[in-house]
TIDO-594913 format. One record per residue (C-alpha): x, y, z; residue in one letter. Coordinates in steps of 0.25 Angstrom, whole numbers, padded with zeros to 4 digits, always signed. Layout:
BEGIN
XYZa
...
REM end
This chain:
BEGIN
+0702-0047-0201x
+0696-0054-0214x
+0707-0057-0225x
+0706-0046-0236x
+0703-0056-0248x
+0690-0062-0238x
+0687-0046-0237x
+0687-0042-0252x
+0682-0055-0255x
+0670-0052-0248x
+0668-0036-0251x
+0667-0040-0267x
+0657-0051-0264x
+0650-0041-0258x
+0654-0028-0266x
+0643-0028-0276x
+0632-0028-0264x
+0640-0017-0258x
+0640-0009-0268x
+0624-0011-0270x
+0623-0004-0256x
+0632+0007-0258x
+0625+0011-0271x
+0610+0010-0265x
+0615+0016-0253x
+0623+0028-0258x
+0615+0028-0273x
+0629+0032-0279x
+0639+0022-0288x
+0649+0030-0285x
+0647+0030-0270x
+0643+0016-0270x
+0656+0013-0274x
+0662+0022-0264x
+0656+0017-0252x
+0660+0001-0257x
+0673+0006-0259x
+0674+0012-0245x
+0668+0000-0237x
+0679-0008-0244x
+0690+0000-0236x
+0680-0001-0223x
+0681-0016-0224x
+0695-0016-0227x
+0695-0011-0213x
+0687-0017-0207x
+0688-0030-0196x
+0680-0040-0203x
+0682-0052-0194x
+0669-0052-0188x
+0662-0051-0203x
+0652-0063-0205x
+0643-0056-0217x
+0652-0048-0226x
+0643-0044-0235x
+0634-0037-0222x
+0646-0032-0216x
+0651-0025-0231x
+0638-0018-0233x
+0638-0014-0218x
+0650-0007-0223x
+0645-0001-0236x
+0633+0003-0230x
+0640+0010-0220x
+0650+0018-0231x
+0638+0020-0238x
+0629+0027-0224x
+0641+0037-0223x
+0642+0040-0236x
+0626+0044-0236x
+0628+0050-0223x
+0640+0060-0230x
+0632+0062-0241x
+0621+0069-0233x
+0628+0077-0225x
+0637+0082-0236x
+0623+0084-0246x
+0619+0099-0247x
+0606+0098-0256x
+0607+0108-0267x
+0595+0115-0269x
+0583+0106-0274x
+0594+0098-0279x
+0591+0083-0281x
+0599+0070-0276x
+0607+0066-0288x
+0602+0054-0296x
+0608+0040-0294x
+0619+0036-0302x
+0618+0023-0310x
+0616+0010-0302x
+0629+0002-0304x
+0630-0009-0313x
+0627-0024-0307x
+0639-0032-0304x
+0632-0043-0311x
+0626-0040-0322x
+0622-0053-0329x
+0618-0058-0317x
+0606-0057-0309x
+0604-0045-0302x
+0609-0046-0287x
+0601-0038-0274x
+0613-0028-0274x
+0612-0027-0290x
+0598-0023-0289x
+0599-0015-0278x
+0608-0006-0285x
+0600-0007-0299x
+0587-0003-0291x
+0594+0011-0289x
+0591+0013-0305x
+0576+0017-0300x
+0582+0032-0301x
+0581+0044-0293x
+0568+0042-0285x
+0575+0031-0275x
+0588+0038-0275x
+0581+0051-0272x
+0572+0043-0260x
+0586+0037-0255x
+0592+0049-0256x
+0581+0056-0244x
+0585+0043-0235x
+0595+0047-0223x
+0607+0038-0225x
+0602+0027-0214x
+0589+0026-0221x
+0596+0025-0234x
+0605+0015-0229x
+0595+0007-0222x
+0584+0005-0235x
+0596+0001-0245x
+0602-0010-0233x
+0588-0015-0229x
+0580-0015-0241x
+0589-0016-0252x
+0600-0024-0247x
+0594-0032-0235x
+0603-0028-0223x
+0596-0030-0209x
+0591-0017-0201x
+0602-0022-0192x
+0613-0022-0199x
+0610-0008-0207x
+0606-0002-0191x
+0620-0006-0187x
+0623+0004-0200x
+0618+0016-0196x
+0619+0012-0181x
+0603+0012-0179x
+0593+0000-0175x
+0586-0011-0182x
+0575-0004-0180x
+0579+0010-0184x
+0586+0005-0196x
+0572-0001-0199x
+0565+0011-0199x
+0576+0018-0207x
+0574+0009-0220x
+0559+0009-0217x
+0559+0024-0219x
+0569+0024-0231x
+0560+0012-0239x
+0549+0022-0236x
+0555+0033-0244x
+0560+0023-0255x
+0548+0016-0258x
+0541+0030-0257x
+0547+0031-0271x
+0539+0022-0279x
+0527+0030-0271x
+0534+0043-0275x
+0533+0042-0288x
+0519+0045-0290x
+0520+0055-0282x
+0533+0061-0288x
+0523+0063-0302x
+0512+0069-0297x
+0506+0083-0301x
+0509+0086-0285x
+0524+0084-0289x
+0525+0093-0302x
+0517+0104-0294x
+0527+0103-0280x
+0540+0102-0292x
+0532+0114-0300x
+0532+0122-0288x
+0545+0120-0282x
+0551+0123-0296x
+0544+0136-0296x
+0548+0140-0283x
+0562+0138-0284x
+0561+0145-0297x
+0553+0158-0289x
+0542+0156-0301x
+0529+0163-0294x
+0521+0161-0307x
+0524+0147-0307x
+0520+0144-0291x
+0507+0151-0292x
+0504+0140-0302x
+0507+0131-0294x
+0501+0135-0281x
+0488+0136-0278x
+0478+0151-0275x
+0478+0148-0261x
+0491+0139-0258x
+0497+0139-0243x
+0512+0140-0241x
+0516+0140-0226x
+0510+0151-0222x
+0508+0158-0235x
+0494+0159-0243x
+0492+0162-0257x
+0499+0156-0270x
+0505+0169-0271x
+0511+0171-0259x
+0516+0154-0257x
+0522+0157-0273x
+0530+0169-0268x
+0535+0164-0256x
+0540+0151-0264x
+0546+0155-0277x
+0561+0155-0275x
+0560+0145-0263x
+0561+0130-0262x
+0576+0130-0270x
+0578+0119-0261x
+0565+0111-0261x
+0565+0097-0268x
+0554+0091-0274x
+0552+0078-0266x
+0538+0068-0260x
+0536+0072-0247x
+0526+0057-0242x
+0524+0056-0258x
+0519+0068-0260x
+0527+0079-0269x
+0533+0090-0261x
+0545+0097-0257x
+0557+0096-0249x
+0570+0104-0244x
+0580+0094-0243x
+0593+0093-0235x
+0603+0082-0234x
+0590+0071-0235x
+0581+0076-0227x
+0571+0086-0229x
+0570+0100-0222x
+0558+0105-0226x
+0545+0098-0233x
+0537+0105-0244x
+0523+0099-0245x
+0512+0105-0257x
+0497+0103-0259x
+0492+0102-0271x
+0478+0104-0276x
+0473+0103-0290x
+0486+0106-0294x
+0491+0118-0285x
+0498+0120-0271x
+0489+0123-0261x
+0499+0121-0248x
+0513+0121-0247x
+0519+0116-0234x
+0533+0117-0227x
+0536+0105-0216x
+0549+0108-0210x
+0549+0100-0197x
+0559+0088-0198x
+0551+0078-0190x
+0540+0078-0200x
+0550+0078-0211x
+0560+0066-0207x
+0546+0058-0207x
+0543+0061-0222x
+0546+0053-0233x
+0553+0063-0243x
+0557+0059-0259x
+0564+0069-0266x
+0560+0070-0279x
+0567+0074-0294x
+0566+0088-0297x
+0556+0092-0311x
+0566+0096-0319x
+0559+0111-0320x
+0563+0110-0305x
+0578+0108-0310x
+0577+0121-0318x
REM end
């Protein structure tokens, strides 16, 4: 067993980069802090005679606190009604202020970019959240994070690849997040929920298909006072809707739009073709608040 003064030694030379990865894992001060503080009494426990890289192995453990800690977080999350994630909390002051900025420093600045990443992080499963933020922020080998959430190289690969996907979709997203298509999918979602049938057959067009129903008429009526539970989101990049439970969609709203009406609504159920979609959830309008 390692002395204790070569342990804590070691843990505070390596504290501030811990607590970079707890924070972009987790996206909470609070929780960040939490999971440091919990990996400290791991490696109080832990045999550390066969350690050669300390500060590999303490963020193995971090990084560890913080996959079960994601993992609770999904299973105890019960989505309220069109409720949104919350917003980030502040991004924590750098241990060194006056001096250059360190990887760890900026990794945990970069969270200041707002809702939208947080938001895309959020839809990530815990292993591909886990695998993005070691990979691509902090540099840790496939290896090393598959050994983590007990899958290959390969595998682990491919779980980053998807995640970067969905994150850098968020630069794309934005566009896409302002276009007439999204206030037209935000204005119709609003009205249904609110069961306003005036408001729908503006929206819709003459001779707008819904499933099976035909007519604007009939598609308004069989929608107003529906979709309490859908959230606005990009479906590919394009504006839709989603029914969201415990980070993955149920069900997938799609809309056409022609000169500025909804000609076709769609329903896509089936979870194959859903787990292949990337999905973005997006800030309700505040009318959809109301």
């Amino acid at each position: 067993m390692v002395e204790p003064d070569w342990l804590s030694a070691r843990f505070a030379e390596h504290q501030d980069r811990l607590q970079a990865v707890a924070y972009r894992m987790l996206g909470s001060r609070a929780e960040a802090e939490d999971a440091v503080q919990e990996a400290w009494l791991r490696v109080g426990r832990a045999d550390t005679d066969q350690v050669e890289n300390p500060g590999a192995w303490l963020t193995t453990i971090v990084a560890r606190v913080c996959l079960n800690m994601l993992e609770a977080r999904r299973v105890r999350r019960e989505d309220a009604a069109g409720a949104l994630p919350p917003e980030p909390e502040a991004p924590h002051p750098s241990p060194h202020p006056d001096g250059p900025a360190t990887p760890e420093d900026e990794a945990v600045t970069a969270d200041a970019v707002g809702v939208a990443l947080m938001v895309v992080l959020d839809t990530l499963t815990p292993a591909e959240r886990l695998a993005f933020v070691l990979h691509d922020v902090f540099a840790v080998s496939f290896a090393e994070i598959g050994a983590i959430i007990d899958r290959s190289p390969a595998a682990t690969r491919q779980l980053a690849s998807r995640a970067r996907r969905r994150v850098q979709g968020t630069a794309d997203a934005t566009d896409a997040a302002r276009s007439p298509k999204r206030a037209i999918v935000a204005a119709f979602l609003a009205a249904a929920r609110d069961g306003d049938f005036a408001a729908l057959l503006e929206l819709l067009d003459p001779d707008a298909v819904a499933l099976e129903i035909r007519g604007a008429h009939a598609v308004a009526a069989f929608f107003a006072g529906r979709a309490q539970a859908a959230r606005l989101a990009l479906v590919d990049g394009a504006p839709a809707a989603v029914w969201w439970h415990r980070g993955r969609a149920n069900a997938v709203i799609t809309f056409t739009v022609a000169e500025g009406k909804i000609t076709r609504i769609a329903v896509d159920t089936d979870p194959g073709r859903l787990r292949d979609l990337d999905v973005v959830l997006l800030p309700a309008d505040r009318r959809e608040q109301q």
